[in-house]
N, C-alpha and C positions, 0 to 999 in steps of 0.2 A: 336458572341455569345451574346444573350439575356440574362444585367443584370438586377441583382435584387438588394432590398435597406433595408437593415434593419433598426430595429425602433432606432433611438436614433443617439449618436453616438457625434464626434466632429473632426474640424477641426486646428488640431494642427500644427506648424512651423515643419520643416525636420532637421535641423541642423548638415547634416549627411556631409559637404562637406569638412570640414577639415578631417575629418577620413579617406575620400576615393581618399585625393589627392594622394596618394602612394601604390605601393602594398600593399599585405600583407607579414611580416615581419612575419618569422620564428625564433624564439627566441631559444636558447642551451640547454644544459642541467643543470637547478641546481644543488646547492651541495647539495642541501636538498629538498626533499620532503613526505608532507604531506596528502597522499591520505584518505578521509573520506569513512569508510566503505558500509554508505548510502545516496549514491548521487541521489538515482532514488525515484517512488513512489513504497511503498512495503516494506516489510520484508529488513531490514539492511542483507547486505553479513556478514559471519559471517570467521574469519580469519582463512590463512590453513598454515600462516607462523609462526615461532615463534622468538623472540628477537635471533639476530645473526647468521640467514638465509642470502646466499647471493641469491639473486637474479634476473633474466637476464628479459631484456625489453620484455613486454609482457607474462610475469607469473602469472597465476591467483594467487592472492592473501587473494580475499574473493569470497569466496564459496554463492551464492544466494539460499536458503532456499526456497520453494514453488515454487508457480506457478508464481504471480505478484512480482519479483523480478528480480536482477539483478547481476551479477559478475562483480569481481573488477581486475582490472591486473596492475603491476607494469610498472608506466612508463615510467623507465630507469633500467636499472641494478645498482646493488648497492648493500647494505648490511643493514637488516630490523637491525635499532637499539632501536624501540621502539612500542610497541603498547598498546595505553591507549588514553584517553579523551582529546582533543583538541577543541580550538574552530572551528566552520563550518559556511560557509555561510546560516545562515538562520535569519527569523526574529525575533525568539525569543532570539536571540542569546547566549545559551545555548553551552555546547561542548556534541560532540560527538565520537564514538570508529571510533580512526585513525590507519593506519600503517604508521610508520616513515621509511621513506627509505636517507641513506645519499650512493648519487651516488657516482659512479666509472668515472665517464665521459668518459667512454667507449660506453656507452650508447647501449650495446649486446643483440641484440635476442640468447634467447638460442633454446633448443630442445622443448619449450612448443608452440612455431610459428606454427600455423595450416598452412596445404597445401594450396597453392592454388586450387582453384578450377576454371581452365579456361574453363571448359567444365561442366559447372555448370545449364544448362538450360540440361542437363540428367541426372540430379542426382534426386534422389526422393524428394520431396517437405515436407515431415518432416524431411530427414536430412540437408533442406536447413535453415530448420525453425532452425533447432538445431544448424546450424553455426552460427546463429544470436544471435541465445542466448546465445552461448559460448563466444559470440566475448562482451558480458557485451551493447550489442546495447540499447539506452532507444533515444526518441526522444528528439532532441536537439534545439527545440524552446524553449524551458525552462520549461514545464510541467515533463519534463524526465521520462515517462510512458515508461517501457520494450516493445520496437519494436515485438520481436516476440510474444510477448500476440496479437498485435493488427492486425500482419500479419498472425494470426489464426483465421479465426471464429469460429463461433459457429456451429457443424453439423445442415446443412437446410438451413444454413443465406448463401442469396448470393449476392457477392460484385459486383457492375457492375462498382463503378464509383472510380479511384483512383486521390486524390486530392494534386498537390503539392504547398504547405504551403506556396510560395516566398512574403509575405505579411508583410514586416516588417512596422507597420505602428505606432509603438512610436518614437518618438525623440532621435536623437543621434545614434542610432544601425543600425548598415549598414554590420553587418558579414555575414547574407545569400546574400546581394548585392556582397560583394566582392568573396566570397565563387561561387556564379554563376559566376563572372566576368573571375575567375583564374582557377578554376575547372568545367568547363560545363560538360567535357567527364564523370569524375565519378560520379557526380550526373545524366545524363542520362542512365549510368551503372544499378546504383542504381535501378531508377525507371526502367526499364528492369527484373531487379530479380525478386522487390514487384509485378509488373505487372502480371509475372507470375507462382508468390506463388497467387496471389488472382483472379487470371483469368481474371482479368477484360477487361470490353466490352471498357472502353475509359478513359485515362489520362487529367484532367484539371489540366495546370502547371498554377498559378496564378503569377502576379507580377506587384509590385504597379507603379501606373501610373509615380511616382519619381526616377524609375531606369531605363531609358531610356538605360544606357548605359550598364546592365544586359541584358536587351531586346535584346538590337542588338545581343550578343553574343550569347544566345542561340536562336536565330533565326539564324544565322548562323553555329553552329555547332550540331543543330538538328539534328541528323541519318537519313539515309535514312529509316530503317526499320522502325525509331516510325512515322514517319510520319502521319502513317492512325493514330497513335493510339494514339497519344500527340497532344493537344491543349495550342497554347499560350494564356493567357487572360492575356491582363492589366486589373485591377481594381481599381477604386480610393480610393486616400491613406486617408480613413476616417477614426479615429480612434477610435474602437478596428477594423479594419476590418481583423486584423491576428490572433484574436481569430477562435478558429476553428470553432465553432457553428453560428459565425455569418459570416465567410468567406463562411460556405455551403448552405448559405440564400442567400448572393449575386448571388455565382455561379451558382444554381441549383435551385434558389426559395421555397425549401424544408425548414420545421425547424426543428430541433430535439426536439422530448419531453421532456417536463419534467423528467428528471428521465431517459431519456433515453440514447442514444451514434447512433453518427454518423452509425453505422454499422447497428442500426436497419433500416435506411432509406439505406442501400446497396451503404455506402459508408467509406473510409478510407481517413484519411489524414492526412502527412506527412512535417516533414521539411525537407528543400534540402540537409541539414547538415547532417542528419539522412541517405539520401538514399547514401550518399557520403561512409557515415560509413560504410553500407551495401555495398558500392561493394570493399570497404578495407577488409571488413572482408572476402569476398567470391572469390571475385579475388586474393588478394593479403596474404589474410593468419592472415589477421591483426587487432586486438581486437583494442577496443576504449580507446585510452591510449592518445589525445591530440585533439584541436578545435579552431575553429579562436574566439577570443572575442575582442569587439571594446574596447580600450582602449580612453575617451576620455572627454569630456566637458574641459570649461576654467579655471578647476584647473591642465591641464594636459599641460605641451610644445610643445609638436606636437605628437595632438592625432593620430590615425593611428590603422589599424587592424592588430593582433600580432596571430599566430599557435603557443600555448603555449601546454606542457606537463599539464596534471592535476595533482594537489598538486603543483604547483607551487605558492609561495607565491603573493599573489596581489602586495606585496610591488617590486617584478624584476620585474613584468610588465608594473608598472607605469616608473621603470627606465630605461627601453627599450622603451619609448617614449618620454627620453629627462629629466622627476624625475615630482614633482609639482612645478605649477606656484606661483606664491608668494601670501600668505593670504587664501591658502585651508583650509576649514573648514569642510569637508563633502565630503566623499568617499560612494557611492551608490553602489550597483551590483543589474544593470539591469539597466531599462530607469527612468526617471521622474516621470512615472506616477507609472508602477507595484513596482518599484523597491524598495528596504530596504537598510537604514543606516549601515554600520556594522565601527564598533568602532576600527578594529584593521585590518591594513592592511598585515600583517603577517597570515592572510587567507589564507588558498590556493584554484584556483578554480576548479570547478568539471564539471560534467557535464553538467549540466543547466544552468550556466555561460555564457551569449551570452554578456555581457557589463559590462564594470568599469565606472563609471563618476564620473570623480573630479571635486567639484564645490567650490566657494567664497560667500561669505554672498551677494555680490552685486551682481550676476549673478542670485540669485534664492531669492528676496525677503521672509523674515517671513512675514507667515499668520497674520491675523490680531487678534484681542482677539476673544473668542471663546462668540457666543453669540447664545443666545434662537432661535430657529427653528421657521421662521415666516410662515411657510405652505404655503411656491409661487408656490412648482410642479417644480421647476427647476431641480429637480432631478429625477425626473419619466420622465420628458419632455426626458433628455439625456439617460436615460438607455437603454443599447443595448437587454440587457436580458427582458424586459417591466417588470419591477419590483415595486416594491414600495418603494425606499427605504428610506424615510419618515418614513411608518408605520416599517418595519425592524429597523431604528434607536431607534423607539421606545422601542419596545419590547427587542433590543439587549440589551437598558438600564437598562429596569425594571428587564432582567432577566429572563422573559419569553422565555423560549426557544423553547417551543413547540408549543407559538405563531410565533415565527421566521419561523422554518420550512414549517408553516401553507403559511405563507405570499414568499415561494421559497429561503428560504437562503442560498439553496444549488446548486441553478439556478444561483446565484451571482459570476462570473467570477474575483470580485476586478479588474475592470477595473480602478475607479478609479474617473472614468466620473463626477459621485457624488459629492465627496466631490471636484474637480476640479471648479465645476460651484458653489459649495455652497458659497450664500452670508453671509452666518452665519459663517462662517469660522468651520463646526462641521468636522473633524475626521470620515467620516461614515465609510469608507474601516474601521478601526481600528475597529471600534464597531463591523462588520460583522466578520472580523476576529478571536475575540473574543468567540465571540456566538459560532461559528463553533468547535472552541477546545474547550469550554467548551461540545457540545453535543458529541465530539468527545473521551472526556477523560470519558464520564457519559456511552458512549456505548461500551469502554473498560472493566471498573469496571463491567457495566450489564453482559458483556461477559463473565470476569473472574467469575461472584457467575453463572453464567448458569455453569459455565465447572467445578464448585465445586459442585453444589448440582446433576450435570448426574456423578459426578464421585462418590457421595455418593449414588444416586440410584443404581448405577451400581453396587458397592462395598455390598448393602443389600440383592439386587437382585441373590451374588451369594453365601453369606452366605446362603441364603434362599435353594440354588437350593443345596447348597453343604450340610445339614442336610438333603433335601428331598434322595438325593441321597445315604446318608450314610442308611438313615431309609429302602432304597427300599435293599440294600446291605445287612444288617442284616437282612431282611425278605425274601431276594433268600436264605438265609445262613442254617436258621431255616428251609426252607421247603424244602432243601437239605438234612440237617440232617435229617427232620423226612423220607424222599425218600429212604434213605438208611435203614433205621429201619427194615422196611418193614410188611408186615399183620399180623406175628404173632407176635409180638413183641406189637401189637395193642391191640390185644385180652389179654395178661397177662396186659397193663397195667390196661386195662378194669376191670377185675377179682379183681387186687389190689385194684382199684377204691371203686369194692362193695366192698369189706374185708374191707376197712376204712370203709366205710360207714355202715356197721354191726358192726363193734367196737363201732362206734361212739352211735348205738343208744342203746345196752348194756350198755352204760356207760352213758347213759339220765337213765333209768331204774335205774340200781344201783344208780344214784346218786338220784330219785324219791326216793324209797327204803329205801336208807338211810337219808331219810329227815322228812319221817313217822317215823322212827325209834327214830329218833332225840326227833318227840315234844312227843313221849309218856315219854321218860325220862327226858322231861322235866315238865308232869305234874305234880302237887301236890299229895303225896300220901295219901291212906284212912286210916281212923284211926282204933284203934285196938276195938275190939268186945266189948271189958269190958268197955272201956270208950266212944261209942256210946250211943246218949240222949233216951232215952227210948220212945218207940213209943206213940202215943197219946191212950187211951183205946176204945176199939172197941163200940161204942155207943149201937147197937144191944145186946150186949150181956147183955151189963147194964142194 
């Protein structure tokens, strides 16, 4: 297979070998755990249990709201003794709504265990979709995007090409290495179901040229049937190469746009983790309730990969590989490069959880003092996204956020690349970071006065319609009653009509009448005959 080379990129140490000198270790069951309600992207589950509920391994316990969301299930039996605010692995490190479960160490499926379905390739392909979603599936390379959103297209779009993710290409994490090493059968399961929820015309399994010993195995325990339809590809382990937009640039020479998603260029792609979960869920009955994550660097005694329950404290699974080494300062979740600090190892992890790394001040030197940006292009030189992130540090600073967007700051993967090569020692990932929640908290608040000022359109709109309506009510009412009256009833009111109106102008008249009447008694009267001035004498006759 013809590869291809995206822009950017870097070549980093593997570190992966003490992790994978041993199986993977399946760990017990806690006396406690702490499952966070939203572990995926989407809408937080929202809880269906309440404080001193007993309940049995694999019981939904949060309910997923919408469409891009996800369900949560217990995962051990136990008894809920609490649900409220916990901290969570993230990097804001903030707490969020958990359900407290303190086990039975029984560890019992009760009656909410879905059927298996061994005869799953005759069932209808939305209630295939619907066992995925039940089963709380999100993808477990670390994005934790809901599996069955992305095992749906959109009516019209068609998938021809399905992509499996075996590209572990940061430092230290080796869980889909060991994951392919120990499970080949239910990861080729897997990709057998999605294959045929998305019809697709051909499988590219990817896997990096540093897992020779994954390789052989599923080279080996390949199916006869996938044969035609599964492709092995090594690809070299450059890294981001197990980002997904630039894994489908090597495989297929294809890019994603801008703004766009893999599915518009008629393609999907998966972690091996993910299609695992998927033939648990559909084979065997069984929601996502546990995941291998690398426990490991030199603040760890014998790193090693651990299949832990989710909510299980980070602090048991450091001590299932022996405790820390002497002078830990610094516990990560995830690699080097993506991953975040979290200050309290009493975390429990979830599902996006692929790595712990315990590290000493002398394994991972401090940066050096943080100094003025001298514009070399060392950073645009590495970006796998061909970014700018120079002008994005800028704008992140000033604040400018609609300059950010302008410049893709939503094309920005935080790989990392960036601030890795910067000689200035700047924080970019942090700055881009930044920028992102803040346009992200600015299009919430927009959101909430849109859904206040249609809920006051809406509210005027029916005052309006419910006056027009009353008015049209009272005038069917009126010209019902006059219907009933009927025509002679018409003709007397008519008659009355004149009779007022003949009153009325009688009573103009008499009050004319009486108003003549008025000013003669009110003129001055004439005086009497005897004392009239005698007339002037007739001149003629004089």
């Amino acid at each position: 297979m013809h590869l291809h080379r995206f822009h950017g990129g870097l070549h980093l140490p593997d570190e992966t070998e003490a992790s994978t000198a041993e199986p993977v270790l399946v760990m017990g069951v806690p006396s406690r755990l702490t499952v966070p309600l939203g572990q995926h992207i989407g809408d937080a589950a929202e809880p269906v249990v309440q404080v001193g509920d007993r309940v049995a391994k694999g019981q939904r316990i949060g309910q997923g709201k919408g469409y891009i969301t996800a369900h949560v299930h217990a995962p051990s039996s136990g008894e809920v003794i609490d649900i409220d605010l916990y901290p969570v692995p993230h990097p804001s490190g903030l707490s969020a709504p958990c359900v407290v479960i303190r086990t039975d160490g029984r560890d019992q499926w009760g009656d909410s265990r879905m059927e298996p379905w061994l005869d799953w390739d005759t069932r209808d392909r939305r209630k295939l979709r619907q066992r995925i979603r039940d089963a709380g599936i999100v993808g477990l390379g670390g994005a934790a995007f809901p599996t069955a959103v992305k095992l749906n297209p959109r009516t019209g779009q068609r998938i021809h090409t399905l992509i499996v993710n075996g590209a572990e290409c940061e430092p230290f994490i080796s869980a889909d290495d060991m994951l392919l090493r120990s499970a080949p059968e239910a990861v080729y399961e897997g990709i057998r179901i999605a294959a045929h929820l998305l019809e697709v015309e051909r499988v590219v399994f990817a896997v990096e040229d540093n897992m020779p010993e994954a390789m052989r195995v599923l080279t080996e325990k390949l199916p006869d049937e996938l044969r035609d339809l599964v492709q092995l590809v090594s690809v070299p382990a450059i890294y981001p190469t197990g980002g997904e937009r630039q894994l489908i640039k090597v495989l297929t020479g294809l890019e994603v746009p801008s703004g766009g998603l893999p599915a518009d260029l008629g393609v999907v792609c998966h972690n091996p983790g993910t299609f695992r979960a998927i033939c648990d869920a559909v084979i065997q009955g069984r929601p996502l309730v546990s995941r291998i994550v690398t426990v490991t660097g030199p603040g760890v005694r014998h790193p090693r990969n651990v299949e832990a329950l989710l909510g299980t404290p980070f602090a048991d699974l450091i001590a299932a590989t022996g405790g820390y080494a002497e002078g830990v300062d610094r516990l990560v979740m995830g690699g080097p490069m993506m991953g975040f600090a979290v200050h309290d190892d009493a975390i429990p992890i979830i599902k996006g959880t692929n790595c712990l790394l315990a590290t000493r001040p002398e394994d991972i030197p401090a940066p050096g003092p943080l100094m003025p940006c001298i514009r070399c292009g060392e950073c645009a030189r590495v970006c796998p996204a061909q970014l700018l992130p120079q002008q994005l540090y800028w704008q992140a600073r000033a604040k400018d956020f609609d300059a950010t967007q302008e410049y893709g700051l939503f094309d920005c993967i935080e790989c990392g690349c960036c601030a890795y090569i910067c000689p200035s020692n700047i924080p970019l990932v942090q700055y881009y970071r930044y920028a992102k929640n803040e346009i992200w908290a600015r299009e919430k608040e927009r959101h909430k006065s849109d859904i206040a000022r249609e809920r006051y359109e809406v509210r005027q709109a029916r005052l309006e319609r419910e006056e027009r309506e009353k008015a049209e009510r009272l005038a069917k009412k009126k010209a019902a009653v006059k219907s009933k009256e009927g025509p002679g009833d018409d003709r007397q009111d008519a008659i009355q009509a004149a009779l007022e109106r003949s009153r009325a102008r009688k009573a103009e008249r008499a009050a004319e009448h009486g108003s003549a009447a008025k000013a003669q008694d009110d003129a001055p009267p004439e005086a009497p005959a005897e004392t009239r001035a005698p007339e002037p004498p007739d001149q003629d006759r004089r």
